[in-house]
C-alpha positions in Angstrom: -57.9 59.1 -34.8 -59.0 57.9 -38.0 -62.8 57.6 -38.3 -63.0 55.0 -41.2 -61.0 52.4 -39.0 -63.6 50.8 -37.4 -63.8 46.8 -35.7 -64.7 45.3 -38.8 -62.1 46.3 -41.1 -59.8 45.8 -37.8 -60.8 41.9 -38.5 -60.5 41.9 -41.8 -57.0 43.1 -41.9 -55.9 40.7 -39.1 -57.3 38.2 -40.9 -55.0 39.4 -44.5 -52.0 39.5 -42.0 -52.4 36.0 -40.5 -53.1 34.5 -44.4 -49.8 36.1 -45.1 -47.7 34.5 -42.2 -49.2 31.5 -42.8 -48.2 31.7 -46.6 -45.0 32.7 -45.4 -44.2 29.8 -42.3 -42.4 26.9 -43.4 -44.2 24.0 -43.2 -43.5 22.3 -39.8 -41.1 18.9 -39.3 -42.7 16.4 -37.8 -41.9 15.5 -34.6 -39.3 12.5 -33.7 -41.3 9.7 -32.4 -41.9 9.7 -28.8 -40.4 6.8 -26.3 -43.6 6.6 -24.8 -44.6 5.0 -28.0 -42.0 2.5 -27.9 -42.5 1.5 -24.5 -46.2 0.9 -24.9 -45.5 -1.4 -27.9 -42.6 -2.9 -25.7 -44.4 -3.5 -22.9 -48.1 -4.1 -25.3 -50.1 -2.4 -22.1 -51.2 1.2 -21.9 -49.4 3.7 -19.4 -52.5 3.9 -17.2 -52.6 0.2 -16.1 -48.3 0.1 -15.0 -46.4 0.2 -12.3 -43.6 1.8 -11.3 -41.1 1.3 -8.4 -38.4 3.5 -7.5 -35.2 2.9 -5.7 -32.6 5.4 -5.1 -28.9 4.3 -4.3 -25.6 5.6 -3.8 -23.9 7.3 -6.4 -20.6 4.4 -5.6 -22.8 1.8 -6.5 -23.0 2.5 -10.2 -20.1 -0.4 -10.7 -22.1 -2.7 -9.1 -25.2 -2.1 -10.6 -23.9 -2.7 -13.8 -22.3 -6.0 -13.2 -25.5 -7.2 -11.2 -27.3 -6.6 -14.3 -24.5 -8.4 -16.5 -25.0 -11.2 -14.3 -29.0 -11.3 -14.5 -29.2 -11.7 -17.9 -26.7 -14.6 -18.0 -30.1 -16.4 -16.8 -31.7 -18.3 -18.6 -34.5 -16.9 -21.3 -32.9 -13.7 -20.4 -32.6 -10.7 -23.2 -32.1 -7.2 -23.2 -32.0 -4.3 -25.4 -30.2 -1.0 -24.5 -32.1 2.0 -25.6 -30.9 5.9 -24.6 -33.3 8.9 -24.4 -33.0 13.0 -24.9 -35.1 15.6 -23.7 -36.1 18.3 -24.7 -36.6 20.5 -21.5 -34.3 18.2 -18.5 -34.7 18.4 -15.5 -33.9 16.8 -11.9 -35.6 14.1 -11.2 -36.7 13.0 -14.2 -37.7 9.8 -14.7 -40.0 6.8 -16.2 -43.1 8.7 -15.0 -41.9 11.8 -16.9 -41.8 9.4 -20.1 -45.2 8.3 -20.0 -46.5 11.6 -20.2 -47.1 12.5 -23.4 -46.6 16.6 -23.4 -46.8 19.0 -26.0 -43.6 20.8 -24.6 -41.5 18.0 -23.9 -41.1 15.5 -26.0 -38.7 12.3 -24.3 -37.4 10.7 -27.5 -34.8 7.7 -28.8 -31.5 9.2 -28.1 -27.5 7.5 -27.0 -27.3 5.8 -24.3 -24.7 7.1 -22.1 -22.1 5.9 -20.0 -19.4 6.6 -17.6 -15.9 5.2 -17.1 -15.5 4.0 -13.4 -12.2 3.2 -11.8 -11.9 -0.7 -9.9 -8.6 -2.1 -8.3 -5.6 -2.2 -10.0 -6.6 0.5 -12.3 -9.3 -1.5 -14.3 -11.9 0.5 -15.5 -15.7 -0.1 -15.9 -18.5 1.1 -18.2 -21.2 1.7 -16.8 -24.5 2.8 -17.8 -25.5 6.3 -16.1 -28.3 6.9 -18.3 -30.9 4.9 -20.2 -33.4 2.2 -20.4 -33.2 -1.9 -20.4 -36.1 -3.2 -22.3 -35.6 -6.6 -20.2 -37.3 -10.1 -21.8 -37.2 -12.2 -18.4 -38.7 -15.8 -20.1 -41.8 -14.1 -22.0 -42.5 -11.3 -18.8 -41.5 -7.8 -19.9 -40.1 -5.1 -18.0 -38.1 -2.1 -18.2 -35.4 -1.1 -16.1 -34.0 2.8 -15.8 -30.9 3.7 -14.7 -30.3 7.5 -14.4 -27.5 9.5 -12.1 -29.2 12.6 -10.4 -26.8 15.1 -9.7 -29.2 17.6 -7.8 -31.5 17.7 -5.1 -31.7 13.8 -4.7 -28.1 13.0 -5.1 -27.3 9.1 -6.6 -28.3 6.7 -8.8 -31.9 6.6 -9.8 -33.4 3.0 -10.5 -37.0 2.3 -11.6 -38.5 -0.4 -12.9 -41.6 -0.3 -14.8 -44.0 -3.1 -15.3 -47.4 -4.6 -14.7 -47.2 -6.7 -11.8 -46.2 -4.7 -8.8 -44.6 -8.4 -7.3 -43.0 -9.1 -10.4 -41.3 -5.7 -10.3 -40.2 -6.4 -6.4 -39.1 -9.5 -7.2 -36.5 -7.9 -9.9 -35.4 -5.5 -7.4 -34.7 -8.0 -4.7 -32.9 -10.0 -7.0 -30.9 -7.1 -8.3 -29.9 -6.0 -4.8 -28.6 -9.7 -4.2 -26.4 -10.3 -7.3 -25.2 -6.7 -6.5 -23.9 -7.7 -2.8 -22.8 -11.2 -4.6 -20.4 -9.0 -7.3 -19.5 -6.7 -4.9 -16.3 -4.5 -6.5 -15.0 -3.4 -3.0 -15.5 -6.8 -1.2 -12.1 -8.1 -0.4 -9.9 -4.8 -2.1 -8.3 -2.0 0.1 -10.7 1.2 -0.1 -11.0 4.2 1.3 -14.0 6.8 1.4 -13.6 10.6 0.4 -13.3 12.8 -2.6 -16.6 13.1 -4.7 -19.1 15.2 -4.9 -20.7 13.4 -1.7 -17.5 13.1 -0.2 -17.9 9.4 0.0 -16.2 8.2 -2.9 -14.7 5.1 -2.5 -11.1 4.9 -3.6 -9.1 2.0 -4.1 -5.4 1.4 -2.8 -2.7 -1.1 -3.7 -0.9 -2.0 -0.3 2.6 -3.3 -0.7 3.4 -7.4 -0.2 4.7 -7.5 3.0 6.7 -11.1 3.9 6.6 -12.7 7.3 10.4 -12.6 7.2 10.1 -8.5 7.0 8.4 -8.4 10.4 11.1 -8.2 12.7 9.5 -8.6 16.5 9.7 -10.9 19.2 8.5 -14.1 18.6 5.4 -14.0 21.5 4.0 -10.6 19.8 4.3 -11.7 16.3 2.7 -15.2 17.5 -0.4 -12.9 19.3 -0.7 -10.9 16.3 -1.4 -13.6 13.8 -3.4 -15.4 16.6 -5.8 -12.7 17.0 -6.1 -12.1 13.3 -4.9 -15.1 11.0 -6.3 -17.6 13.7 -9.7 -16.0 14.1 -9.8 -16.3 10.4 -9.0 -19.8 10.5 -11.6 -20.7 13.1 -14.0 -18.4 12.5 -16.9 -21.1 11.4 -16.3 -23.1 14.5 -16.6 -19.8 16.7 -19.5 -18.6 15.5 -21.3 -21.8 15.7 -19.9 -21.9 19.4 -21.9 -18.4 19.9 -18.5 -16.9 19.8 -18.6 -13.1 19.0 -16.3 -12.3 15.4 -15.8 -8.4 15.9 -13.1 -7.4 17.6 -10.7 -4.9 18.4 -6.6 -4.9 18.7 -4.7 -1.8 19.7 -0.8 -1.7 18.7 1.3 0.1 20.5 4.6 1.5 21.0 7.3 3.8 20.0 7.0 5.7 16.0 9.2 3.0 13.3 8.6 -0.3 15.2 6.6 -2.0 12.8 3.0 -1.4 13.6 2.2 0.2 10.2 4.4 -2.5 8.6 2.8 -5.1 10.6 -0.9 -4.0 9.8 0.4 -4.3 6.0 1.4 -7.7 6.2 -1.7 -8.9 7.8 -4.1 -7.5 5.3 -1.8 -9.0 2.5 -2.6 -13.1 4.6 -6.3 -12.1 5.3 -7.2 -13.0 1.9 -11.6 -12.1 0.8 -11.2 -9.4 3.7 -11.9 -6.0 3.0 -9.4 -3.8 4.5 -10.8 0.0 5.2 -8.4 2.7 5.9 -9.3 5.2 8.0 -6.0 8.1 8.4 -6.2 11.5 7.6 -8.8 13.4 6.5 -10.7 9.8 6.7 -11.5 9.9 10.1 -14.1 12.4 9.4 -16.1 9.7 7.9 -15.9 6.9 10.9 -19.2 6.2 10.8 -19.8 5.6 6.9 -16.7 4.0 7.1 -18.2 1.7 9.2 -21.2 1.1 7.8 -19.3 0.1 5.0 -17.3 -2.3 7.0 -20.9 -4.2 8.3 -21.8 -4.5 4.6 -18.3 -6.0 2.9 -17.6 -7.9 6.0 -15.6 -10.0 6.8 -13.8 -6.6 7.0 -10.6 -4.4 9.0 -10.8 -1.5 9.3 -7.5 0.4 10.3 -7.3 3.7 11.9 -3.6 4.7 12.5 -2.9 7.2 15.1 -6.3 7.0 16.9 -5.3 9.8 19.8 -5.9 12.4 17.2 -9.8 11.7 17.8 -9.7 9.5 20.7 -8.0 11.8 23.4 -8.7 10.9 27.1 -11.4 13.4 27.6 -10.2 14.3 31.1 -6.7 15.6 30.3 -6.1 19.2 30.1 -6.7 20.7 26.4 -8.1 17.4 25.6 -9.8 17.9 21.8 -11.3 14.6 21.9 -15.4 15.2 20.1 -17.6 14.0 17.9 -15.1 11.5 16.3 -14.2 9.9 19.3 -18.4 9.3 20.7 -18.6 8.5 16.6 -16.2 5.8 17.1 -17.4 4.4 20.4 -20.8 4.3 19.1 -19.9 2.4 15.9 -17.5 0.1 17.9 -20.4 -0.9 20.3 -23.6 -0.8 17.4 -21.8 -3.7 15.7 -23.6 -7.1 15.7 -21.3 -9.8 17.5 -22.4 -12.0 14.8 -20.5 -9.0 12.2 -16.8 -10.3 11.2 -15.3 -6.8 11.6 -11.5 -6.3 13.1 -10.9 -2.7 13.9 -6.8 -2.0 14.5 -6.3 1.1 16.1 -2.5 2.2 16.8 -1.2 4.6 18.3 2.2 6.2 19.8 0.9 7.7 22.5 -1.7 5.0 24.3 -0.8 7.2 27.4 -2.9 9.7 26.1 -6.1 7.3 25.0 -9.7 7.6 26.4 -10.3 5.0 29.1 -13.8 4.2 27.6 -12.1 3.1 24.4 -9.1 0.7 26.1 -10.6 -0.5 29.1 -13.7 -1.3 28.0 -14.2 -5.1 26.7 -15.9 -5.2 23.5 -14.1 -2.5 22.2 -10.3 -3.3 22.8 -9.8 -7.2 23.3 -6.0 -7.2 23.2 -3.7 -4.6 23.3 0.0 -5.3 21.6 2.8 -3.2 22.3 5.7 -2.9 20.1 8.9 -3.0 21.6 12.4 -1.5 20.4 14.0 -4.6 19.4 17.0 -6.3 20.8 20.0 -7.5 19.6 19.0 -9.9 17.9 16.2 -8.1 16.6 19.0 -5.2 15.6 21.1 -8.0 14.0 18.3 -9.5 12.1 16.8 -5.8 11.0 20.9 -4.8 9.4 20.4 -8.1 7.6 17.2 -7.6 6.1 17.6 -3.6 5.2 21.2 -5.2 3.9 19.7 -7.1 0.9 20.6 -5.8 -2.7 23.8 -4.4 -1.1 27.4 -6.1 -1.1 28.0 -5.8 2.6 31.4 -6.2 3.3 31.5 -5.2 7.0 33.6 -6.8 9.0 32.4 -6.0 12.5 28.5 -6.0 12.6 28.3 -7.0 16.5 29.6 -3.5 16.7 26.5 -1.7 14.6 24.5 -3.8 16.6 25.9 -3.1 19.9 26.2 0.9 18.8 22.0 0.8 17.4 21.1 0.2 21.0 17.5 2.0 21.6 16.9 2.6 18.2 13.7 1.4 15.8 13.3 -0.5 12.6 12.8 2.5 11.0 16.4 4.3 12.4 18.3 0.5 11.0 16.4 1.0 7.5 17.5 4.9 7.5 20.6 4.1 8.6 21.4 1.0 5.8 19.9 3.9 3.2 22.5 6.6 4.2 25.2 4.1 4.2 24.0 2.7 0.6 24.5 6.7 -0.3 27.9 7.5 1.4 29.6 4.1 -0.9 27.5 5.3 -4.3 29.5 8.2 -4.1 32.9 7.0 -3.8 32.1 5.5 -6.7 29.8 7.4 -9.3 28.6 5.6 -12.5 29.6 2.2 -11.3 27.8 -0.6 -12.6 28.4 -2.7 -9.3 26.6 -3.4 -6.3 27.1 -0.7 -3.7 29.5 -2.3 -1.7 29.4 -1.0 2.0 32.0 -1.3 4.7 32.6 -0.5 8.5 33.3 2.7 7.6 30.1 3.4 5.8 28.1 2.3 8.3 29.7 4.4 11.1 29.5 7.4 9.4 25.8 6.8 8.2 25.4 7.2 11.6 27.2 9.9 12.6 25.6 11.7 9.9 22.0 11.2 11.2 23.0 11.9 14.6 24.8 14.9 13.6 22.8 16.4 11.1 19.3 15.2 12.1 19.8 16.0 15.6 17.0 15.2 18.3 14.1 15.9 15.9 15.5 13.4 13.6 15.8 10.7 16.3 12.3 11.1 18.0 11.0 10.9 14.7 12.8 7.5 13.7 11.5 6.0 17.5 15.2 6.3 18.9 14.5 5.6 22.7 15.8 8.8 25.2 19.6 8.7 25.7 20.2 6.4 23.1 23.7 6.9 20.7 24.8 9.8 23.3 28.4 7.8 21.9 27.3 7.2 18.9 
């Protein structure tokens, strides 16, 4: 160890070496000016004397929170300006109160603002904000409104609004909640939940126009179907001022392809403002959001096809029937009377139903079954599945007569497969398809043939029907 190296000249030499870097160290930028900075001028009040109240929602409601906000500042002496921020160090959660801390390490400054395309019906899409800052001018009272999607820990959207009078703030926030369930995007579409990150993304569907002409039953079901739906709609003011309960429940019934899916279809289509909520497949996982979302977009339907899958009779043998089914019955019974909600179940197999969802009142109100249809019911189905074609049969009492025990759905298959056999007699014609006697017989020789039993249970052909086909 060197002797002559003592503390002092230790010192001294640090000292050299930090003159040096110093000499060396570019001079530093200053920094971009905080947001804090801009608020506080904004707002002309210092951070310590504001308020701040937080309200979390669901990720779904982005949409609406951005036309509720389009629709406040239609108001009168109403301005905003949009203003984006950047951090330097994000991180979950952050929010207004991160702003107005003014930290060395993290610095919140002027950035984009940033948006995200949503999807509505029909394929329109929406921009919405999913991250910044309205500096809000409500008649001379300033506030400022963040909007901020949090993707961890606290899943949703993230609105705060910062101001100096905690009423004031509240006020805002009511009235934002209100024009929000006024502009509702789902009220009155067809939607669905799942998909997302939360798995209760709503999705929108586009349900085919079904005529009245298309529904092909006897005339007392089709009259109890619109009665229990279209006329409870019609009436429904003078009910509930009777103290008449709205929600209700109708299961339809009967044998696969004889209109209950159809039926359901054309009902949503004349229930115009309702919102219909489909609840099949993977869906009925989610029975009870589903139905939470029916209480807040009522008047509402919500249609779950095939209901034994999760409403089994609990006392047959190898019954699964479990959480989904108690899920349903608790939603079904938990609903205000008050609550325009129509649930449609439907099923194929009502044999196989728990007794605690049919035979209870309140739950079920009317059960509809759906017959096979006859004769006439055949003879008006070859008509309808005829149009577009050039029939040219001369004998349709027979096909009527020979259809006996079959569905709608078998008549539509069977005017399809007929349309096919006469397109190929004649390839690359330009004409109508023509179709004869001929083509209709052997249309359904080849489904009986070809599709056997499996084919014919599927398309609701009843047992022992076309054994002479």
């Amino acid at each position: 160890m060197n002797s002559d190296f003592s503390p002092e000249a230790f010192g001294l030499a640090w000292q050299r070496f930090m003159e040096i870097v110093s000499a060396a160290t570019p001079p530093a930028v200053p920094p971009e000016p905080a947001l804090l900075d801009r608020l506080i001028g904004f707002l002309q009040a210092e951070p310590t004397s504001l308020i701040i109240i937080r309200e979390m929602m669901l990720e779904r409601d982005l949409p609406n929170l951005q036309v509720a906000m389009e629709h406040y500042l239609q108001g009168p002496e109403r301005s905003a300006e949009l203003v984006g921020y950047k951090v330097e160090h994000d991180q979950p959660g952050l929010g207004l109160s991160t702003i107005l801390v003014r930290r060395t390490w993290q610095v919140v400054t002027e950035g984009p603002v940033q948006y995200r395309a949503v999807e509505l019906a029909g394929g329109e899409r929406l921009q919405c904000m999913d991250r910044g800052l309205f500096l809000l001018n409500d008649g001379g009272y300033r506030l400022v409104i963040g909007v901020k999607i949090n993707e961890y820990f606290e899943q949703g959207v993230q609105v705060e609004v910062l101001c100096l009078d905690r009423e004031r703030g509240e006020a805002f926030m009511v009235e934002l909640r209100r024009l929000m369930r006024a502009h509702d995007v789902y009220r009155g579409q067809v939607i669905s939940l799942g998909g997302g990150r939360t798995g209760e993304e709503i999705r929108f569907h586009a349900l085919p126009q079904v005529a009245r002409d298309e529904i092909i039953l006897p005339a007392h079901v089709l009259a109890t179907l619109e009665r229990s739906t279209l006329g409870f709609d019609a009436q429904a003011g003078r009910l509930r001022s009777a103290g008449r309960h709205l929600k209700r429940g109708l299961l339809f019934h009967g044998p696969p392809g004889t209109g209950k899916t159809l039926s359901i279809m054309y009902l949503a289509s004349q229930q115009h403002g309702r919102t219909v909520i489909l609840l099949t497949g993977r869906q009925q996982g989610l029975i009870v959001q589903s139905c939470r979302l029916a209480r807040l977009l009522a008047p509402s339907l919500v249609v779950l096809e095939d209901v034994d899958l999760v409403a089994q009779d609990r006392n047959l043998p190898e019954s699964h029937a479990g959480a989904l089914l108690f899920d349903l019955l608790n939603e079904m019974d938990g609903l205000a009377d008050d609550v325009d909600v129509l649930f449609i179940l439907s099923s194929n197999r009502p044999d196989l139903l728990e007794p605690a969802l049919v035979a209870r009142p309140g739950r079920i109100d009317q059960a509809i079954e759906f017959p096979l249809p006859d004769a006439e019911g055949r003879r008006r189905l070859l008509t309808l599945y005829g149009r577009g074609l050039n029939v040219r049969a001369e004998d349709l009492e027979d096909m009527v007569q020979r259809t006996t025990g079959t569905s709608p759905a078998f008549i539509r298959e069977l005017l399809r497969k007929a349309a096919l056999l006469a397109a190929e007699e004649t390839p690359g014609s330009s004409e109508t398809v023509a179709l004869s006697d001929a083509h209709l017989r052997g249309a359904l020789r080849a489904i009986v043939e070809e599709g056997g039993e499996l084919t014919k249970r599927l398309l609701g052909v009843a047992p022992g029907a076309l054994e002479d086909g």
